[in-house]
N, C-alpha and C positions, 0 to 999 in steps of 0.2 A: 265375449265370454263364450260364445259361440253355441253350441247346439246343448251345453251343460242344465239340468233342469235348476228352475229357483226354487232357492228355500221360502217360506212364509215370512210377509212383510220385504219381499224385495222385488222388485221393479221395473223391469226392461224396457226402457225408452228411446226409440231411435230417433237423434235430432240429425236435423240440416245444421251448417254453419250460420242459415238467417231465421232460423230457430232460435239456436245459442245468442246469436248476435241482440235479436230482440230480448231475451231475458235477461240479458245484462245489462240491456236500455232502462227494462223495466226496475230493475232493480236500485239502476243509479241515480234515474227520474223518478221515483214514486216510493218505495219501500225505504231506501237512506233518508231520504229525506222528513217522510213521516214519521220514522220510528222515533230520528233524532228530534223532532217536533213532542214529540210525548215523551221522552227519556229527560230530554232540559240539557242535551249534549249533542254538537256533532262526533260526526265519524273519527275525528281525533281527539276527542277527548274535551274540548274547549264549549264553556257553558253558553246555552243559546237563551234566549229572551224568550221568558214565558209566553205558554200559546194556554187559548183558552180550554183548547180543547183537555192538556197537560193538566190545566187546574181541576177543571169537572173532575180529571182522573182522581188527582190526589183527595179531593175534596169527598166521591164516592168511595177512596181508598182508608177517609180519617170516618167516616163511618160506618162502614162496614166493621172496622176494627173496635170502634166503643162496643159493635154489637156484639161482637163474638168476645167482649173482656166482661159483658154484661152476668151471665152467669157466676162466675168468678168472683166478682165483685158480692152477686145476692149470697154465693157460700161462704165468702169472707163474713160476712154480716149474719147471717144465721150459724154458724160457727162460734162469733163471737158470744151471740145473743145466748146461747146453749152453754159454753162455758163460763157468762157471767151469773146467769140465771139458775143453773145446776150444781156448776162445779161449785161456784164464790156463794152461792146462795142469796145474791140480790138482787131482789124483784124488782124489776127495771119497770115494770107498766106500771107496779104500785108506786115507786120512788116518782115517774114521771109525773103521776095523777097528784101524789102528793106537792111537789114543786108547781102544778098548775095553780091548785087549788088554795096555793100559798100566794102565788104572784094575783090570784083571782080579791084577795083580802081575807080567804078562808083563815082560822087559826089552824095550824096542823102544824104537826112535828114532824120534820124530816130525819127519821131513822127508817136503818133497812131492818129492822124488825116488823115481821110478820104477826105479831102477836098484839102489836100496838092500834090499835080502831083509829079510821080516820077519823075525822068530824066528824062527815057526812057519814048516811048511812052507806055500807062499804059494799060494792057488787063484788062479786067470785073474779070476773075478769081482770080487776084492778092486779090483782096479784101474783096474775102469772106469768 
């Protein structure tokens, strides 16, 4: 390149031929070979026998993923909860309490009316 100045992010490295010769070594000893140990393929393409170290990956790979779908999931749910509760007008904590308290041998009526008294004496939170 010669006496030309470098742009930002470039590099001028002068090697020997047993420079070069060694990072090819290193490359064909140690880098192919481990990458293909974690990837589950060699260099052409053909599937190689799981390594352990492969699984940890995938296994730290399937949870990290639940974690980051985890939000998603609580908006899905509070989304729905706001649209069944608001829009549909059915009070989910009440209807829940009331199905408890059926399965419990309470007598109660399972409608979504609000205006209907439990048995029991009724808390504010049942019905929101």
């Amino acid at each position: 390149r010669g006496s030309a100045a470098l742009s930002d992010g470039e590099l001028l490295i002068r090697l020997s031929d047993g420079c070069l010769a060694d990072m090819r070594m290193l490359v064909a000893t140690s880098v192919v070979p481990n990458i293909s140990a974690l990837v589950g393929f060699d260099e052409h393409g053909r599937p190689l026998a799981s390594s352990g170290e492969r699984e940890a990956l995938l296994e730290q790979g399937r949870r990290w993923a639940a974690h980051v779908r985890e939000p998603w999931v609580v908006l899905v749910l509070v989304g729905s909860y706001i649209i069944i509760t608001l829009v549909l007008g059915i009070p989910v904590v009440g209807l829940l309490t009331r199905l408890l308290l059926r399965a419990a041998g309470r007598k109660v009526t399972l409608s979504w009316s609000l205006d209907e008294p439990l048995a029991l004496q009724q808390h504010a939170s049942w019905t929101l």
